[in-house]
N, C-alpha and C positions, 0 to 999 in steps of 0.2 A: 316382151320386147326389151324390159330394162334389163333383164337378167341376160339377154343375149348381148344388146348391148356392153357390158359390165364385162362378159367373158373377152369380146371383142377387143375391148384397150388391153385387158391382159393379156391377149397376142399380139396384139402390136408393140405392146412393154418390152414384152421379152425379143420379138423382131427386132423393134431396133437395141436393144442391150448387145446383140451381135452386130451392130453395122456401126460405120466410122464414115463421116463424114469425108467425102474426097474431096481432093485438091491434088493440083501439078506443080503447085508452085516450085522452084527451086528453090524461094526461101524459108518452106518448108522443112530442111534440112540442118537448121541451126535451132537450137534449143529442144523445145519441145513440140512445135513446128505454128502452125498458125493457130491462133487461139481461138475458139467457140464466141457465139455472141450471145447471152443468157438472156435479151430483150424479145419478146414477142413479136414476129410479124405484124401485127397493129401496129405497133409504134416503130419500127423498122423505115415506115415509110415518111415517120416524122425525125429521123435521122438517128434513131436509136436513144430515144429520153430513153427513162423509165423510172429512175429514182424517186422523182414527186408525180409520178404517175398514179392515177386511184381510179378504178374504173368496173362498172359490173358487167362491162363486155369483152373482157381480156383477161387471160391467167400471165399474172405478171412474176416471174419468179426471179428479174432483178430486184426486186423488191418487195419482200417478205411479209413484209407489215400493210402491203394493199392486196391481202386474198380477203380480208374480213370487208373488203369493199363490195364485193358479190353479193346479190339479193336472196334473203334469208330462205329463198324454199326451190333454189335453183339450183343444179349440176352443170359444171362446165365442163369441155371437151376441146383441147387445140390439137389439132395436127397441121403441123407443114413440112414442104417439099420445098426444093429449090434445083433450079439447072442454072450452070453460068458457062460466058462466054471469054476466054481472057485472049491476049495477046501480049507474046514477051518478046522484046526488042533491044538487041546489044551488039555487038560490034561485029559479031558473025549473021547477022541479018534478024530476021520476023521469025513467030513460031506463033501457032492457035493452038489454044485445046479448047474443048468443052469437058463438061462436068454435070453429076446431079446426083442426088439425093435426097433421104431424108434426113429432114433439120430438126424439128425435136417433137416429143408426143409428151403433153401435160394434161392434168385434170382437175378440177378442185370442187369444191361443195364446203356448206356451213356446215357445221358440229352441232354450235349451241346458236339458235337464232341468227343475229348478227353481230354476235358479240364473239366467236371464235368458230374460225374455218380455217380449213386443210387444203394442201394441192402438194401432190406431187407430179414428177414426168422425168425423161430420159432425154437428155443433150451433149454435144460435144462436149468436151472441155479442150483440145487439141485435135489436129488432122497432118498427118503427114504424107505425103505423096510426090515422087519428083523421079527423074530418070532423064540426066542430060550424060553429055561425054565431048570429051575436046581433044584435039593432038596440037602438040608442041615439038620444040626441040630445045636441048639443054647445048649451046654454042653450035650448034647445028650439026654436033658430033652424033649425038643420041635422039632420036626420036621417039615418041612414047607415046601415049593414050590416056586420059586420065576420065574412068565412070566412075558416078556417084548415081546411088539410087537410092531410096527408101520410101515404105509405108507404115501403112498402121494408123493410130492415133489413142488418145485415151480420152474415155466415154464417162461420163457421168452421171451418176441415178439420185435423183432427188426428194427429200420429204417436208415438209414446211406448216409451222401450225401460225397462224397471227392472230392477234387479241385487242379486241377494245379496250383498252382500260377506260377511256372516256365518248362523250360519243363525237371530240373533235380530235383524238390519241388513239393513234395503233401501235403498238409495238409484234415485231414477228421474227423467226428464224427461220433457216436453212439447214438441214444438214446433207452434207453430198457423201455418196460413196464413189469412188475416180477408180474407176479397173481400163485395164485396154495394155497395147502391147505397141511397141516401135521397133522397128527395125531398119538400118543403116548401112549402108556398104560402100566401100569407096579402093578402086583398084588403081592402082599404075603397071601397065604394059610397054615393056618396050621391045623396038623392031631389033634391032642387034641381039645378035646371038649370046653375046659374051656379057648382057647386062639380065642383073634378075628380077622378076616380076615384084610386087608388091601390094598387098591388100588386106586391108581390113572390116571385119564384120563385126558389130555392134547391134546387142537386144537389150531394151528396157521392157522388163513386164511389171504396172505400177496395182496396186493394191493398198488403197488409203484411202482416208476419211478426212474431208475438211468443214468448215461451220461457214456461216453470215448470218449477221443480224443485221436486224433494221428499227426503223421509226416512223410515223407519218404527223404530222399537224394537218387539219383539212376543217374546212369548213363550206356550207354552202348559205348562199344567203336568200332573201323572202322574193328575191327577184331573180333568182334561177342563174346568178353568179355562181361560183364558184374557185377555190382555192387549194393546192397541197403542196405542202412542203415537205421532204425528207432526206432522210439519210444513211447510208449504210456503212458496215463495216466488217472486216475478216480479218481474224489474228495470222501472222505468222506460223505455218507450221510445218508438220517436218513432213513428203511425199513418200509413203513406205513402198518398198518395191525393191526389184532387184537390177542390174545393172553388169551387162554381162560385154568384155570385149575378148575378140578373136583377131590376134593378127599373124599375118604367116610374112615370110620376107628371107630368102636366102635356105628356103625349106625347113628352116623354125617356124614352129607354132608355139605363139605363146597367146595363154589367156586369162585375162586382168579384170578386175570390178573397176569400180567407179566414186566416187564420191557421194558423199550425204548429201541427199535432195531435199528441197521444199519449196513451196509455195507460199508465195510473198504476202504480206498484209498490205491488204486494197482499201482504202476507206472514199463515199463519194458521196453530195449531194445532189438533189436536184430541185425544182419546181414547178409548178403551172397553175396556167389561172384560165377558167374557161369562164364565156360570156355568150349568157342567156342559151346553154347548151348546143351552141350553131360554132363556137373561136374557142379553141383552146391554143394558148402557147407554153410551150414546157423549154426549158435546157435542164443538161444536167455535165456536172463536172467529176469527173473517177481517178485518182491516184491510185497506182498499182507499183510496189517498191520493189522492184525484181532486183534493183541492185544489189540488194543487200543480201540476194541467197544465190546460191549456186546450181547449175542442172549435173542431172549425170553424166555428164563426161567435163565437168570442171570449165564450161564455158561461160567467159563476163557478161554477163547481161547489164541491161540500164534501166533505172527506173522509166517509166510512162506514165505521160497525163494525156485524160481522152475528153475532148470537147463535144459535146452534142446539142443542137438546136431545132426544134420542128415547129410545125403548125399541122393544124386538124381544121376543116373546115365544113360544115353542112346547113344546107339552107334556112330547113325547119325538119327535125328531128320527129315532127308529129304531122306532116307534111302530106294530103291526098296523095300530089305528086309522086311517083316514086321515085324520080332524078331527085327530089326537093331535100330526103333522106338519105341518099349515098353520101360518104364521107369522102373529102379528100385531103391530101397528106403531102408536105413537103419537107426535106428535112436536109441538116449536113451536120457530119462527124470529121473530127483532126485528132488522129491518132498520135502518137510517138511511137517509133517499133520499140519493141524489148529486146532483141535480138542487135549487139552492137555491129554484126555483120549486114546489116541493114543500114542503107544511107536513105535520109531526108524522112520528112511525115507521112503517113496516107493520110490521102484525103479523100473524102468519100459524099456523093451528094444521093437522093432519093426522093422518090416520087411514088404514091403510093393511093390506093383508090379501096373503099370496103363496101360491100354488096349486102344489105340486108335484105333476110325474108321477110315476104311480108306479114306473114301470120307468126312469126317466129323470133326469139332474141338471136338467133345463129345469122353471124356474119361470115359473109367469104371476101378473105382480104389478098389483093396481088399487091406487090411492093416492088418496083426496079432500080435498084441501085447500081450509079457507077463509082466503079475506082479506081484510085492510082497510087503506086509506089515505088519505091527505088530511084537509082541516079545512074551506076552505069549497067545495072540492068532494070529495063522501065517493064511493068506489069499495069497494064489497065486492063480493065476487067468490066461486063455489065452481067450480074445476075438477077434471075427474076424467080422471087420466093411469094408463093403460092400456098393459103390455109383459110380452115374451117372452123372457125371459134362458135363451138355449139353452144347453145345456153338452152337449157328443157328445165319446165318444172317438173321434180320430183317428189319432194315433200307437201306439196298443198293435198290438205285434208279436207276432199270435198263434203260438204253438209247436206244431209237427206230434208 
């Protein structure tokens, strides 16, 4: 069973290594389009902590330095999906989509006892998706038509080792591989005969490696407190790939690159304190300095700072009951867009609820988050993201 198991994530590894996260957005269209959320569904429903997050029932791969928090003879399994529901609203009226997918596949287990453990898995880093179109007129001489379309996104594959060095000090890392492909198109049509079309087509296909590291301080005390502090960090680095544009206009074709890309250096803390294993509270705070680098096609971006707040809540964790051990979860996030063609914050709240087995550490967690963004085009959105955080003993060596 474990070895079928074991074959089983490797098909799903590779499954989703072909698959991109969808989205409609129109804001999708600027940069590199909506960015991935690298916090686990558990905490998703506490409004996306994860920095001082430490937990042996969550593969946490915001933060590197809590996989050594998993119990020494245990393997862990996350899978989740998600469907959402949005509505965009602007001056030419309402529009609905839906959505869904899958949102990331991780795994982790200890190496050495509880003093170094591994997790990797496969998640977004980017989703692009969008297909509107408008007519106008230029002094009402010329009329015209202007589509913009694009998909794709870039995917990331993850490996992570983290280490005790003490037993209230973790330190751990990340390193990502970013492959995926975008593609961009954007036409002008006009009705007059005597006027010429115009359009351009646009492919980034990226192929790069970027790092994070982490830290944790944590303690827990004789009375079933507890405490963690931590912090992350990513350098600056360069997104290798290529960067291909096409545009035709007046029956020229011409075709052009793009400029040097990278991915910005993020550094973030966070915290939490749980009491008597029933109340945890976490925030955590993320700087990401997109200002200071460039996308391929030479568009300004702006730095972002990302707010996050939650709570966890269960009765008695050792509880007859089985209501008594369900978890519940409340949480909010205040983004910045990165995208200057982006006006005003998201904001984003969540509500989220986890189902344990009873003979078993495997939880099943739903999380529905609502959101909002933009000014004169408004995007509110409710998604509900749906997973299976398995926890099986593998390493216990039963005695005759």
């Amino acid at each position: 069973m474990k070895k079928l198991f074991v074959t089983y994530i490797f098909v799903c590894l590779a499954l989703a290594a072909g698959a991109q996260n969808m989205t409609s957005s129109p804001y999708s269209r600027f940069a590199y389009g909506d960015l991935g959320d690298d916090t686990p569904n558990t905490f998703r429903g506490m409004g996306g902590v994860g920095i001082g997050m430490r937990s042996n029932k969550a593969i946490n791969p915001l933060q590197p330095a809590s996989y050594t928090g998993c119990d020494s003879t245990t393997f862990m399994f996350d899978l989740a999906g998600s469907v959402s529901w949005t509505t965009y609203v602007d001056a030419s009226g309402r529009r609905n989509r839906a959505n869904g997918n899958l949102e990331y596949i991780s795994l982790q287990f200890p190496i050495y006892k509880h003093y170094i453990a591994f997790s990797a898995g496969v998640m977004p880093f980017s989703s692009v998706g969008y297909n509107f179109s408008l007519s106008d007129s230029i002094n009402s001489d010329y009329h015209y038509s202007a589509t913009y379309a694009g998909e794709g996104g870039i995917t990331e594959v993850y490996g992570g080792l983290s280490f005790n060095i003490m037993d209230w000090f973790a330190v751990g890392a990340n390193v990502y591989y970013m492959f995926g492909e975008v593609s961009n198109y954007r036409a002008l049509t006009f009705t007059e005969a005597g006027m010429q079309d115009v359009a351009m087509y646009s492919m980034l296909n990226v192929s790069s490696v970027r790092t994070r590291v982490g830290a944790q301080l944590f303690h827990t005390f004789d009375n079933q407190d507890a405490f963690a502090v931590g912090a992350v960090w990513e350098p600056q680095l360069p997104l290798r790939g290529k960067y291909t544009v096409v545009e035709t206009s007046w029956g020229d074709t011409v075709q052009s690159g793009g400029a040097a890309m990278k991915v910005p250096m993020q550094w973030g803390v966070g915290a939490s304190y749980t009491w008597q294993q029933r109340l945890t509270l976490a925030f955590d705070y993320t700087y990401q300095g997109w200002g200071s680098v460039q996308t391929f096609s030479n568009q300004a971006l702006r730095s972002r700072a990302i707010y996050a707040a939650g709570v966890e809540y269960r009765h008695n964790p050792y509880g007859r009951n089985y209501v008594e051990r369900v978890c519940w979860r409340l949480g909010a996030k205040l983004t910045d867009p990165y995208q200057k063609n982006v006006e005003g914050k998201e904001i984003k709240v969540s509500i989220g609820v986890g189902f344990p087995l009873r003979n078993a550490g495997t939880v099943f967690n739903a999380t529905v988050e609502y959101g909002h963004r933009g000014a004169l085009l408004k995007e509110d959105y409710l998604k509900l993201t749906i997973n299976a955080a398995i926890n099986e003993t593998w390493f216990f060596k039963r005695k005759l």
